[in-house]
N, C-alpha and C positions, 0 to 999 in steps of 0.2 A: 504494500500500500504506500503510494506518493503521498507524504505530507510535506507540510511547509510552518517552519517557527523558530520562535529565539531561543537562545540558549547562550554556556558560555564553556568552551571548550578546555576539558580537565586535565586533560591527559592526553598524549601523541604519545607512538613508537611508531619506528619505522618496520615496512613493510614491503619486503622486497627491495628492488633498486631505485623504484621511481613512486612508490603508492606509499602510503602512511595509515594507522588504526588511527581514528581518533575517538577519544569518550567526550562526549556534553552531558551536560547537566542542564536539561530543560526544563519550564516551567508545565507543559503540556503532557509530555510522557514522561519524565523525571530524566533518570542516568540512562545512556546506552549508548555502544559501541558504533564506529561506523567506519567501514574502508573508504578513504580519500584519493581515487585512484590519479594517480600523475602528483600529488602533491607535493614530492620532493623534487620534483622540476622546479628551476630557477623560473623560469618564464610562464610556470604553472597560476592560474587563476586561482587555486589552490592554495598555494602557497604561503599569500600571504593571510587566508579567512583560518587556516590549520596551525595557527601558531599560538601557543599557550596564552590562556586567558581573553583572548578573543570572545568578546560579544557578538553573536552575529545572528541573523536570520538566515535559516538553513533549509534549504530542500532534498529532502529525504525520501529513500524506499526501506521502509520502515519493515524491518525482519526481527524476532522473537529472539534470533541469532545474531550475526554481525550482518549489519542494516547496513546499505552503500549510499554514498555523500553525495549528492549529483549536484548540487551548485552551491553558492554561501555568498553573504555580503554581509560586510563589518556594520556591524551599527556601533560600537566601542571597540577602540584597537587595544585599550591599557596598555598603550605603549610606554607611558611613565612605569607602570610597574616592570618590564619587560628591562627596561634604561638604568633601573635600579637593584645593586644586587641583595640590598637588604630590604627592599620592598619585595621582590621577586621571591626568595628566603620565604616569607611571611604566606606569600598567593599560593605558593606552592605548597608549604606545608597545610593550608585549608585546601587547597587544591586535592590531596593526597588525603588527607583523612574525609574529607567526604566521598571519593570511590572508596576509599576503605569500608565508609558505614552506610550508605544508600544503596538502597538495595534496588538491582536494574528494573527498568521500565514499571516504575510506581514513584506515580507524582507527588511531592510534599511539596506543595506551595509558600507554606511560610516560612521554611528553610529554604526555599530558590530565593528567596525575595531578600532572607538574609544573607544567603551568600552572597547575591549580587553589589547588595549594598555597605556589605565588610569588601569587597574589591574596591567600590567606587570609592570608601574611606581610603584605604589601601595607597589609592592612587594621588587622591586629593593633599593628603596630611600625613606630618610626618611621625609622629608620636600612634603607633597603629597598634600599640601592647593590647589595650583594652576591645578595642572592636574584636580582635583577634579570638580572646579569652570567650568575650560573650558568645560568639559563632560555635564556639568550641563544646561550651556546655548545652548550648541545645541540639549540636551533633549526638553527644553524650544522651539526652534526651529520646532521642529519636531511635538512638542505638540501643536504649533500653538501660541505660547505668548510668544515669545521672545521678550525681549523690542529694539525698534528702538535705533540701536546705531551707523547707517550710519551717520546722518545729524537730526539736530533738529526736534522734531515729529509736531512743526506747522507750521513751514514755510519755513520747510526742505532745510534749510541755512545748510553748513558746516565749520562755521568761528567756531572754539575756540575763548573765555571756553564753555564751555557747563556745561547743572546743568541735575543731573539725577532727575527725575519725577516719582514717582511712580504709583502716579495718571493718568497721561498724559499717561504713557508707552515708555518712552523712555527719550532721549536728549532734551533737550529744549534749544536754544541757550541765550547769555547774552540777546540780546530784547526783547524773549519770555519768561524768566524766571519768570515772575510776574504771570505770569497762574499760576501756582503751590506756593505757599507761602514756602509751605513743598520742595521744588524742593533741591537736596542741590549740593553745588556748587563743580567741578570737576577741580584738576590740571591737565593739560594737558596730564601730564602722566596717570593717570588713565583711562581717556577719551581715550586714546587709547590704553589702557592694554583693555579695556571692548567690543572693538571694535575685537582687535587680540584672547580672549577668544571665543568669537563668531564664526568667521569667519576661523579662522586658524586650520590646526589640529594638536594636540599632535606632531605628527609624525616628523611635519613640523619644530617646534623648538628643539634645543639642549638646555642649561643649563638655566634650568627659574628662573633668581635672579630679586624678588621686596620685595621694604619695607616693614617693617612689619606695619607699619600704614596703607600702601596703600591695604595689603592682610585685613587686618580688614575692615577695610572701604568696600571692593567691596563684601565681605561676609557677610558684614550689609547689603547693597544695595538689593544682591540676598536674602537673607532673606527675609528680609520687600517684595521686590516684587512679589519670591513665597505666602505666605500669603496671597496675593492679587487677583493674577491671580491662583497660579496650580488647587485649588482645590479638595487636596488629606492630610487628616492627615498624616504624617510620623513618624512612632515609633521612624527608627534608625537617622532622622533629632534632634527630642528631647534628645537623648540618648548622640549624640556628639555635645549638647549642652551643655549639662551635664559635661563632660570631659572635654569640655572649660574653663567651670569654677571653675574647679580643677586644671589647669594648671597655 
């Protein structure tokens, strides 16, 4: 079946000498596959709609299997992210955990719309820790192991402080924080920055100013708890690990 829609392109490999796979992430059929034939031709029409993070409107023969690319035009190129290699770093590892956790040709709409619009941050601004984080946690959402960050995960109180748990999966309030030794302890403000990442979308807030201790801290947290629950090695997670410790 010939269809035709946007989307924004996650993943290339090549494919043979002259064709390319590529995955989008669309808003109409969600994730799937597509061979891009001739795409790695310089002179290729291809060429330049197949290059990562491309927004584009795509026309499709839409297969259960690998579906083929028959034309494309850029409506966003994210060339700024593409020009940057700590922006790029960033698109790419949201890039990679969402084929990691979306599951093919099943549309979630409010995750396309927040992807799109952690790119469009991405591209626009340079401070992208936080867009980044929130994208992350409702991947986690989606993927089924979001940690509890309504009300304590044992006896689902909602008095502040709360201790995060990594073990537990969630909040644990000051009574129940002995279950976890490891649990570590939460100012209020983060306890509810962890809550609004979750729950809120990009969209929804204007200028996201937190400390920088507090952006540490919640990207230790999401760390350690990925490792725990996702269940997917990540290249470009280690990569802008890397670049952390260069900075």
């Amino acid at each position: 079946m010939l269809e035709k829609f946007s989307g924004v392109i996650i993943k290339t490999q090549d494919y043979s000498e002259t064709h390319k796979i590529v995955t989008i992430f669309s808003k109409k059929i969600g994730k799937f596959s597509a061979i891009a034939k001739g795409a790695k031709k310089p002179r290729s029409r291809m060429a330049a709609v197949t290059q990562p993070f491309v927004y584009g409107e795509f026309l499709v023969y839409v297969s259960k299997r690998l579906s083929t690319l028959q034309q494309g035009e850029i409506i966003h190129s994210f060339r700024s992210i593409r020009e940057d290699i700590i922006k790029t770093a960033y698109a790419a590892y949201l890039a990679e955990l969402t084929d990691k956790l979306v599951d093919s040709h099943s549309p979630v709409y409010f995750l396309y719309e927040q992807f799109y619009q952690t790119l469009c941050w991405i591209a626009e601004n340079e401070d992208v820790d936080i867009p980044v984080m929130m994208y992350e946690l409702k991947l986690y959402k989606y993927g089924g192991f979001a940690p509890v960050l309504e009300h304590c995960v044992n006896c689902k109180g909602n008095k502040l402080p709360f201790h995060f748990s990594v073990q537990e999966g969630g909040f644990l309030c000051q009574q129940c924080s002995a279950i976890d030794p490891n649990a570590v302890r939460l100012s209020d403000t983060v306890a509810k920055l962890l809550y609004i990442f979750l729950n809120v979308g990009i969209n929804q807030v204007g200028k996201i100013s937190v400390k920088s201790k507090n952006k540490q801290l919640i990207r230790q947290l999401l760390d350690t708890y990925y490792e725990h629950y996702g269940g997917y090695f990540l290249k470009s997670r280690k990569f802008l690990n890397q670049l952390d410790k260069l900075k």
